[in-house]
C-alpha positions in Angstrom: -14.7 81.9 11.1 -12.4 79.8 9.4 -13.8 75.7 8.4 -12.3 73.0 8.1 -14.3 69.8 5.0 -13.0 66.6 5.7 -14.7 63.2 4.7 -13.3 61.6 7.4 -16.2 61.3 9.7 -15.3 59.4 12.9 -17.2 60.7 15.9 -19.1 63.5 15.5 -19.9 66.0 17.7 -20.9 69.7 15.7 -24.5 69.1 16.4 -24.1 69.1 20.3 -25.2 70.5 22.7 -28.2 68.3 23.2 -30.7 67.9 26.3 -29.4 64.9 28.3 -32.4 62.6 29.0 -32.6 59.6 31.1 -35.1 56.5 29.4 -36.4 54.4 31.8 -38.3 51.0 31.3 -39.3 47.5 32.5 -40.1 44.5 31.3 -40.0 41.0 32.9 -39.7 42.6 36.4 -36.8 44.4 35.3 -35.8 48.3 35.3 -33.8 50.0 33.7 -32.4 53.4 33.0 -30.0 54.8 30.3 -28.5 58.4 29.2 -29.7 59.4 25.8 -29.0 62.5 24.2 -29.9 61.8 20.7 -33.7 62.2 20.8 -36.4 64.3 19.7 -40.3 65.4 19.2 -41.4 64.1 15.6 -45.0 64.8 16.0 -47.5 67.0 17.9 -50.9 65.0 16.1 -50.0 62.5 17.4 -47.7 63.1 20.1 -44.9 61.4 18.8 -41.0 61.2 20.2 -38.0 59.2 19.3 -34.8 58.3 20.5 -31.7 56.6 19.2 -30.3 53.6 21.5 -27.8 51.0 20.3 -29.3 47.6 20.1 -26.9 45.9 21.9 -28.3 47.8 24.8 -30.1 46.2 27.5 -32.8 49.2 27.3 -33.4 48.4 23.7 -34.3 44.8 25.0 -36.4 46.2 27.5 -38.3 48.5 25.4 -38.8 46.2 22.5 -40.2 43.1 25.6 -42.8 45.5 27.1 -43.6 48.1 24.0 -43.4 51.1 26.7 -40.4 53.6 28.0 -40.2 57.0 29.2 -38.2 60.5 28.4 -36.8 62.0 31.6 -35.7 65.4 31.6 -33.3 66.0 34.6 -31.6 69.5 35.9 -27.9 70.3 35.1 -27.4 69.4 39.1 -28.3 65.6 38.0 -25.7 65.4 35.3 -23.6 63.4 37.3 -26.8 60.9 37.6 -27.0 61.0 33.7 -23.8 60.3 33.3 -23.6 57.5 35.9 -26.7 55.4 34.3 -24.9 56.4 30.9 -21.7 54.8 31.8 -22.9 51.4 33.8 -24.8 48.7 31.9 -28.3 47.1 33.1 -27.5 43.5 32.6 -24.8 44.3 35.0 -26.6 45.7 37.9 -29.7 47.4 39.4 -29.4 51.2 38.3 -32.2 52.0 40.1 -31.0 50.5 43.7 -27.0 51.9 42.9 -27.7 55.4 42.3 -31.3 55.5 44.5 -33.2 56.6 41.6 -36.6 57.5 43.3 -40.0 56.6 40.9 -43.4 58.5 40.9 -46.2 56.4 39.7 -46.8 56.4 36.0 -50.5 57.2 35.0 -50.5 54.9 31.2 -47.7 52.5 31.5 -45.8 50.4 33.9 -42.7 52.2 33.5 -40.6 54.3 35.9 -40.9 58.1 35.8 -38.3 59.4 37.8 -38.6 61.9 40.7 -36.2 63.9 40.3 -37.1 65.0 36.7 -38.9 68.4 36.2 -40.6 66.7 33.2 -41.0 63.2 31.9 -43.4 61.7 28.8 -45.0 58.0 29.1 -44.8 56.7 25.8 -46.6 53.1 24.2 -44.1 51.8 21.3 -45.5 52.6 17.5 -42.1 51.9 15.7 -38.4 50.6 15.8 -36.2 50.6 13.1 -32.7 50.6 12.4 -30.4 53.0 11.2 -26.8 52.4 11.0 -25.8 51.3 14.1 -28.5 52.4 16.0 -32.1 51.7 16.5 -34.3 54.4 16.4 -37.7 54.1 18.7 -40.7 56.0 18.0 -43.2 56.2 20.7 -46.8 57.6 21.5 -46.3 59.5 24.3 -49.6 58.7 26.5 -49.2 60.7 29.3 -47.0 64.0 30.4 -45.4 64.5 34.2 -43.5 68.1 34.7 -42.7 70.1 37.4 -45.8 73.0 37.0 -43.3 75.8 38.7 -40.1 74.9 36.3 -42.4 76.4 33.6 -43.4 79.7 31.6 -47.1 80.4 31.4 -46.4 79.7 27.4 -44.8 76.6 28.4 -41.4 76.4 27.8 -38.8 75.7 30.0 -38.4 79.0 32.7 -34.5 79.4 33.4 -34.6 81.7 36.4 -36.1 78.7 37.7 -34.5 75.6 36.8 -31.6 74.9 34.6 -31.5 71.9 31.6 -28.6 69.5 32.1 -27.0 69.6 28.4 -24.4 67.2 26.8 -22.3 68.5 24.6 -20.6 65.1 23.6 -16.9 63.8 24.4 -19.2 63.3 28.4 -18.9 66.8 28.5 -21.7 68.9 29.9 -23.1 72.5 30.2 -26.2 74.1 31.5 -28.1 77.4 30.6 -28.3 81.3 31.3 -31.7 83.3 31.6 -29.8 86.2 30.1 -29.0 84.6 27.0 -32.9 84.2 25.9 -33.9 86.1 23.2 -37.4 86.5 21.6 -37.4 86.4 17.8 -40.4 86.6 16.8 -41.1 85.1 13.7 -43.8 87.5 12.5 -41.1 90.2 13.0 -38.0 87.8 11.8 -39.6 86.2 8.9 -40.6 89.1 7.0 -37.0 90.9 7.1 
């Protein structure tokens, strides 16, 4: 496959696709709830996760007021929810009254978990820091919420069951097949 080297960056999109995530919070009587795609686990011991929000975003606010926000994994059929919260701005209105986003009761925090995601993490604020043009929040996440039956015995993610709403940048988005999993096993994989 022919590549093309440029050092003219711009926007950058060869490291999509990404899981599309929702991060709620509240502070001062105030919820909010924002798309996200670039986040990740940093850290089993402890359980630590990060995500990258502009600071000029009302979330950012919100999370750096009450030191608490959550991870919300929603199903492909909600992308239209992600993008929605993505493309609408907190200071301007109640996300959670325009696009009816239903709550469960968080077990550690005072934040929103939403009910329509099949898992979501509770996480207490450890670290903010910027990078660029973005801040990058690290938090402890305190307590886990996922759909039991959206699952593999092993844990991961069962796709004849539920499928992962992926953004794949440019507000473009995809979902998964159960027939393109493969098991590579590294005992068999790493000693080739």
């Amino acid at each position: 496959m022919p590549k093309v080297t440029t050092e003219s960056i711009g926007e950058f999109y060869q490291h999509y696709p990404k899981v599309a995530a929702i991060v709620t919070t509240c502070a001062g009587g105030k919820k909010n709830a924002m798309a996200a795609a670039w986040h990740s686990a940093i850290s089993f011991k402890p359980p630590l996760y990060g995500v990258a929000i502009a600071p000029k975003r009302f979330t950012c606010q919100l999370i750096r007021e009450s030191k608490e926000f959550g991870i919300n994994f929603v199903p492909h059929e909600a992308a239209e929810l992600v993008a929605s919260v993505g493309g609408s701005s907190g200071k301007e209105i109640d996300k959670f009254y325009k696009f009816s986003l239903a709550e469960v009761k968080s077990l550690k925090t005072s934040i929103p978990i939403l009910k329509d995601a099949y898992a979501a993490y509770e996480c207490k604020l450890v670290d903010d820091r910027t990078y660029g043009d973005h801040v990058w929040i690290v938090g402890e996440i305190v307590a886990v919420h996922f759909a039991d039956d959206a699952f593999t015995s092993k844990g991961t993610l069962d796709l004849d069951k539920l499928n992962p709403a992926l953004y794949l940048g440019a507000e473009l988005y995809a979902t998964t097949s159960s027939e393109s999993v493969r098991l590579l096993d590294r005992e068999i994989y790493g000693k080739r």
